[in-house]
C-alpha positions as CSV (number, residue, x, y, z in Angstrom):
1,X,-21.5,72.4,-21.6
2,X,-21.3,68.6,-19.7
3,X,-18.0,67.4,-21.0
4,X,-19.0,64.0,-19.5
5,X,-22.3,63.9,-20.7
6,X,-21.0,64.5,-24.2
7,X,-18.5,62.1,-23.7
8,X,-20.4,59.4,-23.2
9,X,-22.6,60.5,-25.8
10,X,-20.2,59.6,-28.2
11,X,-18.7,56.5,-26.8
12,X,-21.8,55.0,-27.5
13,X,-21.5,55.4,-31.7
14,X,-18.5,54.5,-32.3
15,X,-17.2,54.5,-36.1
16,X,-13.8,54.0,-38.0
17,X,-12.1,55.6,-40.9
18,X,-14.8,57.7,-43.1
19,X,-17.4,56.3,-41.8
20,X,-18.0,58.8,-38.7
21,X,-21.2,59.3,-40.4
22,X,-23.6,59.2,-37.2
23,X,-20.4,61.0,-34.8
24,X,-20.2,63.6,-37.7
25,X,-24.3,64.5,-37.5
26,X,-24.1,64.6,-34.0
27,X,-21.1,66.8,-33.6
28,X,-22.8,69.3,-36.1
29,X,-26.3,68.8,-34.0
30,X,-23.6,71.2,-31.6
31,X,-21.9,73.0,-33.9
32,X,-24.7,74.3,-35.4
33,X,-26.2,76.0,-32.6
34,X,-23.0,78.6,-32.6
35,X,-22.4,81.7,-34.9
36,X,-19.3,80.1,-36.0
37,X,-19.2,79.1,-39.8
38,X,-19.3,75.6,-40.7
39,X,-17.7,73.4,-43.4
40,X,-18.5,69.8,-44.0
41,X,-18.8,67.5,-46.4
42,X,-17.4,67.5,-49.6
43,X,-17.3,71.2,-49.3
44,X,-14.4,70.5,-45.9
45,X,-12.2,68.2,-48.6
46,X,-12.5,71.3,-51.6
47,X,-14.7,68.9,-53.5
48,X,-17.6,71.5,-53.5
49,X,-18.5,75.2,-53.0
50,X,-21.3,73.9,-50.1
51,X,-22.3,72.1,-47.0
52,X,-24.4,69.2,-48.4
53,X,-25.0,66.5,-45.4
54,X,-25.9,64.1,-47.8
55,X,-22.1,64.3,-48.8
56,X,-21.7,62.7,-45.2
57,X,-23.5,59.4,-45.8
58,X,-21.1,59.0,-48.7
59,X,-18.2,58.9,-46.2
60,X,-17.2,62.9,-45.9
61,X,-16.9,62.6,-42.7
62,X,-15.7,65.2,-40.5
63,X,-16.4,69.0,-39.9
64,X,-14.7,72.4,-39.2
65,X,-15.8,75.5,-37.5
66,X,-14.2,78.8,-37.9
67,X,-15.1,82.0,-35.7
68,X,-13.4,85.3,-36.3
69,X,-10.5,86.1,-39.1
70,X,-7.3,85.4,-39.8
71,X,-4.6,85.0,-38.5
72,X,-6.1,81.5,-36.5
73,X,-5.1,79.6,-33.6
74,X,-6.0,76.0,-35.0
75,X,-7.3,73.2,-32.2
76,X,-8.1,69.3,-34.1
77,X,-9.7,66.9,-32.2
78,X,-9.8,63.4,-34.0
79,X,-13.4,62.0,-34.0
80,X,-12.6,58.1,-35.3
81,X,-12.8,54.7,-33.0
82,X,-11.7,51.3,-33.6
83,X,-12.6,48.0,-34.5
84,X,-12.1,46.3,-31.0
85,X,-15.3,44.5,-29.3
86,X,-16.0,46.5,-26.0
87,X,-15.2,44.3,-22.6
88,X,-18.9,43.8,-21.0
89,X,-17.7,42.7,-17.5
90,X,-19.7,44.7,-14.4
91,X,-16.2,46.6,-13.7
92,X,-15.9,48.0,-16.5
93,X,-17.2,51.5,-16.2
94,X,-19.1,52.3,-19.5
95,X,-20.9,48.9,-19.3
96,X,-21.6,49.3,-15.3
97,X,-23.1,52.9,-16.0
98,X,-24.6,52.6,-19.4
99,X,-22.8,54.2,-22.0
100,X,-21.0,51.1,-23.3
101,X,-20.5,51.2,-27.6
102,X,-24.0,50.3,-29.1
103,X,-21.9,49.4,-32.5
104,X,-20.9,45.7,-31.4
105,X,-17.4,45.1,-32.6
106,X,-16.5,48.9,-32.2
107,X,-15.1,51.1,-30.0
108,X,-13.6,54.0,-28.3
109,X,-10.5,52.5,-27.4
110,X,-7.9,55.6,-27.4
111,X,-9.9,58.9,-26.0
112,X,-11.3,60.2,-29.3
113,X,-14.7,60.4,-27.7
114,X,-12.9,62.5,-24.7
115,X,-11.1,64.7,-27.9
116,X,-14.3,65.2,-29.2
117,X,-16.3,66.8,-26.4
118,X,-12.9,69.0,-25.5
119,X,-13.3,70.0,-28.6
120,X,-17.2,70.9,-28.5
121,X,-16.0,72.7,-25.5
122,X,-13.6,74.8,-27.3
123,X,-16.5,75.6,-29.7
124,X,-19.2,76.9,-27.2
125,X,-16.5,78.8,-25.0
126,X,-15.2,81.0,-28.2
127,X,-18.7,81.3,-29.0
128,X,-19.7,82.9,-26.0
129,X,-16.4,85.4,-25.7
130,X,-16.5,86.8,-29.1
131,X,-13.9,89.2,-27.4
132,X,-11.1,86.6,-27.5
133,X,-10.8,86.5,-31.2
134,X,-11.8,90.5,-32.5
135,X,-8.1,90.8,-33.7
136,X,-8.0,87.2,-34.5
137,X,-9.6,83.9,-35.4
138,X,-10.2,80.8,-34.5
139,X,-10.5,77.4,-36.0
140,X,-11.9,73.7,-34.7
141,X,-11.5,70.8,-37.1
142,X,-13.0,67.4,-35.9
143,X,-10.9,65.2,-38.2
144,X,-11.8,61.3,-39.0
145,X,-9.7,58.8,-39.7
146,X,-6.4,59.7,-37.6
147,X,-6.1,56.0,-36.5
148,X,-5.3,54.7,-40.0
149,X,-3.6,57.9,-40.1
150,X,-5.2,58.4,-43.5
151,X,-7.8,61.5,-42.3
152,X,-4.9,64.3,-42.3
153,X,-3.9,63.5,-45.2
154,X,-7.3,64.4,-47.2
155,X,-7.7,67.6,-45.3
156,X,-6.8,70.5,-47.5
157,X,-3.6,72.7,-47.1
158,X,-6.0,75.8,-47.2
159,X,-6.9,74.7,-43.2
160,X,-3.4,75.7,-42.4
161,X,-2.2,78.4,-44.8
162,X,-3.9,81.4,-42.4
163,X,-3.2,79.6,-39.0
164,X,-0.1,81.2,-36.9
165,X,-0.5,79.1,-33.4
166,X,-1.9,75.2,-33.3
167,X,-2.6,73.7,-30.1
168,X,-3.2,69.7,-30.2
169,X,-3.6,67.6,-27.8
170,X,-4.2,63.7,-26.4
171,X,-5.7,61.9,-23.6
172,X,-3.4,59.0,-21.5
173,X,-0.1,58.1,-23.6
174,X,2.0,57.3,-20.6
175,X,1.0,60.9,-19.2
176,X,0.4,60.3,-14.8
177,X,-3.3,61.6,-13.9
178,X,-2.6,65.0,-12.4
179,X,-0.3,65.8,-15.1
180,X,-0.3,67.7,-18.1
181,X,2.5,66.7,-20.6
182,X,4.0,70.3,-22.6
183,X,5.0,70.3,-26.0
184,X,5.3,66.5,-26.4
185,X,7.7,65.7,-28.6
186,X,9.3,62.4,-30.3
187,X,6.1,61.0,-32.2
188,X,6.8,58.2,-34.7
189,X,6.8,59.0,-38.6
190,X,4.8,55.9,-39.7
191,X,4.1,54.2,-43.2
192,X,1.5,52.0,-43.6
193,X,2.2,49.7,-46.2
194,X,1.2,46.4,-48.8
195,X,3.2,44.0,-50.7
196,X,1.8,41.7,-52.8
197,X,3.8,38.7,-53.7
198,X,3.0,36.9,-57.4
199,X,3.8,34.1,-58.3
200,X,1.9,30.9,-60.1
201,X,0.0,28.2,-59.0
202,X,-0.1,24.5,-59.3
203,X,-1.0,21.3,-57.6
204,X,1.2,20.7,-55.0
205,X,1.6,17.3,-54.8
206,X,1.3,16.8,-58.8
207,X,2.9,19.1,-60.3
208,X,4.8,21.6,-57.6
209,X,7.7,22.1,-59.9
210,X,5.1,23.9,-62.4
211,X,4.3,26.5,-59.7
212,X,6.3,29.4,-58.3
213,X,5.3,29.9,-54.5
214,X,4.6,33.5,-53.6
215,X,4.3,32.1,-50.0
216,X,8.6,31.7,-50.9
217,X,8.9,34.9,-52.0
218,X,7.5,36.0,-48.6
219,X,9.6,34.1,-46.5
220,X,12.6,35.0,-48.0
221,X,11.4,39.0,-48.0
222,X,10.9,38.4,-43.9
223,X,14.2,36.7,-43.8
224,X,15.8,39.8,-46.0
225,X,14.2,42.3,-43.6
226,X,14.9,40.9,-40.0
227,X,17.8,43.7,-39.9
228,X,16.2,46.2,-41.1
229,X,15.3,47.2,-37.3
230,X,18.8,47.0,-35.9
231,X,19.8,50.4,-34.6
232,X,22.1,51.6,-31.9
233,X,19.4,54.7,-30.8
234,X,16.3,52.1,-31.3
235,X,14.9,54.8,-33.7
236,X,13.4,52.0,-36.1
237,X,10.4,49.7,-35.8
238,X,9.0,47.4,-38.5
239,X,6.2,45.2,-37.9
240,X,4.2,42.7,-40.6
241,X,0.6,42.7,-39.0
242,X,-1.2,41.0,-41.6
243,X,-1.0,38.4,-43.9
244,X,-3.3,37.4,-46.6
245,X,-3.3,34.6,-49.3
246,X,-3.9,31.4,-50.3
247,X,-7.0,29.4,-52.0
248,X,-6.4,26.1,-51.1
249,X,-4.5,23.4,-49.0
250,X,-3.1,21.6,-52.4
251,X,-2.5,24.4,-54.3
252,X,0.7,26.5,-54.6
253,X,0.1,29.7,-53.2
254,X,-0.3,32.5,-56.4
255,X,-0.5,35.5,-54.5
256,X,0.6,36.3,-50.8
257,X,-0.2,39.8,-49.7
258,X,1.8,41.4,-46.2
259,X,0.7,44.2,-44.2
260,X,3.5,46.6,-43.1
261,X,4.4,48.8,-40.6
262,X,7.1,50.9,-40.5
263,X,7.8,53.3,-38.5
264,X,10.6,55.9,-37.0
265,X,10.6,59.1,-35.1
266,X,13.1,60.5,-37.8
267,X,11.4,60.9,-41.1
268,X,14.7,60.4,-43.5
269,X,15.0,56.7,-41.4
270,X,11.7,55.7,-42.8
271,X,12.4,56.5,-46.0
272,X,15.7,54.7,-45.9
273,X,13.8,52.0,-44.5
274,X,11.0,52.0,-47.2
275,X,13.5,51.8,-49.7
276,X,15.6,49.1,-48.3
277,X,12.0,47.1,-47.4
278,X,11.4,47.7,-51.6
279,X,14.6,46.2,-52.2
280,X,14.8,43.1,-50.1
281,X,11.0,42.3,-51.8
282,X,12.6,42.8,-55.6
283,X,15.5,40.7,-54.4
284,X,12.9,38.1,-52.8
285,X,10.8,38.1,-56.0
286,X,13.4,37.9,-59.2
287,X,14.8,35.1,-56.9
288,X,12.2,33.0,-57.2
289,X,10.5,33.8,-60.6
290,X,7.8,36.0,-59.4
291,X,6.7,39.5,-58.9
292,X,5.8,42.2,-56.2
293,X,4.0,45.4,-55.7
294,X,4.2,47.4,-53.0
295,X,2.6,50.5,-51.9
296,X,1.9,53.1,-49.9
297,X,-1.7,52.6,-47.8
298,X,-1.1,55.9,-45.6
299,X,1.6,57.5,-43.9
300,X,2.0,60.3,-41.1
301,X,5.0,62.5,-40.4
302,X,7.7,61.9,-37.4
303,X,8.0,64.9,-35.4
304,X,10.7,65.9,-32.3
305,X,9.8,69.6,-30.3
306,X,12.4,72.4,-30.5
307,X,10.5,75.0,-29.1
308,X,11.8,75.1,-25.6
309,X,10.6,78.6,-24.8
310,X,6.9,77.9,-25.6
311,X,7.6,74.0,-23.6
312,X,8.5,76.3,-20.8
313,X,6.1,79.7,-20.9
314,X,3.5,77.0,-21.3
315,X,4.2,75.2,-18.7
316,X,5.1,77.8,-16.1
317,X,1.5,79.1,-17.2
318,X,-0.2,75.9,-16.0
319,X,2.0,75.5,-12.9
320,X,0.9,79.2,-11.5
321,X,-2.6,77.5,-12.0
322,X,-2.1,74.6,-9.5
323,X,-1.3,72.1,-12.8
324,X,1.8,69.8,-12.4
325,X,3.7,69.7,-15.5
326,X,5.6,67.3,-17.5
327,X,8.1,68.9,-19.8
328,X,8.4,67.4,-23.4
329,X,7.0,64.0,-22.7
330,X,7.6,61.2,-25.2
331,X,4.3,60.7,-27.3
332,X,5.6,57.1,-28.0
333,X,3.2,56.5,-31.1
334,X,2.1,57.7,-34.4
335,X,-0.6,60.0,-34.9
336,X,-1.1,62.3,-37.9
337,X,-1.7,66.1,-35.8
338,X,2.0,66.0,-36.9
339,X,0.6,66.8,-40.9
340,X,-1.0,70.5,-38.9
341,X,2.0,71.1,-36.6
342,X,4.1,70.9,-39.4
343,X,2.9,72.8,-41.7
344,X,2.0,76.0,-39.3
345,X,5.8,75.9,-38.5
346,X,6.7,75.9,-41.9
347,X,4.5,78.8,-42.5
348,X,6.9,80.7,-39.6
349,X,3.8,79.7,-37.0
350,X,4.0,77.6,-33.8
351,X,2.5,74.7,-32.5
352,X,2.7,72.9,-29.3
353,X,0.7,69.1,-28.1
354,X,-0.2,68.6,-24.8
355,X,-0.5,65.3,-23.0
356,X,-3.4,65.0,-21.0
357,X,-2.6,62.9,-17.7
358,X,-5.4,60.2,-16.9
359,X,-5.2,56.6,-15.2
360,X,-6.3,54.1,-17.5
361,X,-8.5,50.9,-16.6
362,X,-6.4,49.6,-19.8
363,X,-4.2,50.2,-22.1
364,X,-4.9,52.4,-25.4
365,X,-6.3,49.8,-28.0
366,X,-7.6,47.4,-26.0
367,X,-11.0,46.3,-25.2
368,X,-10.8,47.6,-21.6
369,X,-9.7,51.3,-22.2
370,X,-11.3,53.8,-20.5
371,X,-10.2,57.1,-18.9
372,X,-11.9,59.0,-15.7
373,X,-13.9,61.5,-17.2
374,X,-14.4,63.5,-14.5
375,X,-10.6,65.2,-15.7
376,X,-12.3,66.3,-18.7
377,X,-12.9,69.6,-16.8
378,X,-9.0,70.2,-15.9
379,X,-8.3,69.5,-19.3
380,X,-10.1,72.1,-20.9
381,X,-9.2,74.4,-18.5
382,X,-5.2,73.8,-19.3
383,X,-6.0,73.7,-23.0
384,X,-7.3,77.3,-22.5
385,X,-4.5,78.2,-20.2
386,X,-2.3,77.3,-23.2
387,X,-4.0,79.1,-25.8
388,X,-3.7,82.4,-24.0
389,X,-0.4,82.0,-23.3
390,X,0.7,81.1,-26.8
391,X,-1.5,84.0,-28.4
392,X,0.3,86.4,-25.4
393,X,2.9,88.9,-27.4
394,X,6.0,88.5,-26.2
């Protein structure tokens, strides 16, 4: 299979959160051609007892192959883009060579379209040695959604209940080109959320005093939360990236709505933090005369490595292959592959994330990201190296 090929195949069609539709085609357009059996559609969320692609168009996004039996070795590849307008200038590479996002104002700004062709990869090569899984089985889910971190979350507990080893894994975050990050560790726990502010309105220059500002209740919320963050091991992050309200100049603002951010790499600090964030905006409200609601948009678990022996039989598997290894490496971010690793530990499993080292021509999320492909080969090649050694009976 051309990893690049593919690639670039799907950097041109880029789509966000549930609306993978023409990714999710395409990727079956592969999948189908294998003996593996396919799930998709409602029939992947447990919403029906069959494949229906007109389930896709309705925003079912996403697919899942299985070869083999239980127990499974478990490999997701996150299949969603971003809503970032791709850079055009003759340097950059997709643009100079023709495989630049067709879907103005989208784009493949983090590697997904690199995850997905791994991941295609996977597919064909366990399809073609039906001897690696005769005791055993395997299972590919391409999951949407994961940069909203809202896809894991609707993917059914049944994917992991027969799975003993998961392998994920993540182009660039920090990782040196040559490099191949083991069992990275330190991901942020994240939630995602909304408060709406409610207050009245009136005129503002008539009769302000007949109005209650919700644009006051969110200033004093900002001002209650500005120490939320303060922590000696810099463990906590809050961040308000939107903010939405208002109908006119000379009106008094009714309803104020704030986009949230929170995050942590220990999951009992966010929650300490969501409930101190709930707090300050009842304190802010009842102040002033007005009322709040906030909740919970999405959320993804924070997760630290403590499997030291897999970091290192891992690793020392790579290095006999000529790979240069990065122990641990911090994955610096949120990303919901932590829902899966999770819960295949909890079921006595193991799981283990690799970094994939590439040099970026810019950073993740910006309009100017892109990633050598050519390293798409190595990468599969370590992502097998690690499934055999983590299927290996020691």
């Amino acid at each position: 299979m051309d990893l690049i090929k593919i690639r670039r195949e799907f950097h041109r069609i880029p789509e966000t959160d549930f609306c993978e539709i023409k990714t999710t085609k395409k990727i079956l357009t592969y999948l189908e051609k294998f003996d593996g059996t396919l799930t998709y559609g409602k029939h992947l969320y447990e919403l029906s007892d069959d494949n229906d692609i007109k389930d896709i168009d309705e925003g079912y996004t996403g697919a899942l192959i299985t070869f083999g039996h239980a127990p499974y070795t478990l490999f997701r590849a996150d299949i969603d883009a971003l809503p970032i307008k791709e850079c055009d200038s003759a340097d950059h590479v997709p643009a100079k060579l023709g495989f630049i996002s067709e879907h103005d104002g989208f784009m493949h700004a983090c590697g997904h379209d690199g995850h997905i062709a791994l991941a295609l990869g996977l597919a064909e090569y366990f399809n073609a040695y039906k001897s690696l899984y005769q005791n055993r089985g395997i299972k590919i889910l391409f999951q949407p959604a994961e940069e909203g971190v809202y896809g894991a979350a609707k993917m059914p507990k049944s994917i992991t209940d027969d799975v003993d080893t998961m392998l994920g894994y993540h182009i660039g975050l920090g990782e040196p080109e040559g490099y191949i990050g083991v069992g990275s560790t330190d991901f942020y726990g994240v939630k995602k959320l909304s408060i709406t502010f409610t207050g009245k309105a009136a005129h503002s220059a008539n009769n302000p005093e007949d109005g209650i500002s919700a644009l006051d209740m969110a200033l004093a919320f900002i001002d209650l939360t500005r120490s939320i963050t303060f922590d000696a091991k810099h463990r906590r992050l809050m961040n308000i990236g939107m903010i939405n309200g208002g109908t006119a100049r000379n009106i008094i603002m009714s309803e104020i709505t704030l986009g949230i951010d929170a995050r942590s790499v220990d999951n009992d600090a966010i929650e300490i933090m969501y409930h101190q964030i709930e707090s300050a905006a009842k304190s802010a409200s009842e102040a002033l005369g007005g009322e709040y609601q906030l909740k919970t948009v999405a959320s993804a678990l924070g997760y630290t490595e403590d499997n030291m022996e897999l970091t290192k039989r891992i690793s020392e598997a790579l290095n006999a292959k000529n790979f240069k290894t990065t122990p641990n490496p911090d994955f610096g971010a949120s990303e919901d592959v932590t829902k899966y690793m999770k819960e295949v530990k909890a079921n006595g499993g193991r799981a283990i994330h690799l970094l994939l080292g590439a040099k970026l021509a810019g950073s993740h999320h910006s309009s100017k990201f892109d990633f050598n492909d050519s390293n798409l080969q190595n990468y599969f090649v370590a992502i097998i190296i690690a499934y055999h050694t983590m299927i290996e009976k020691k």
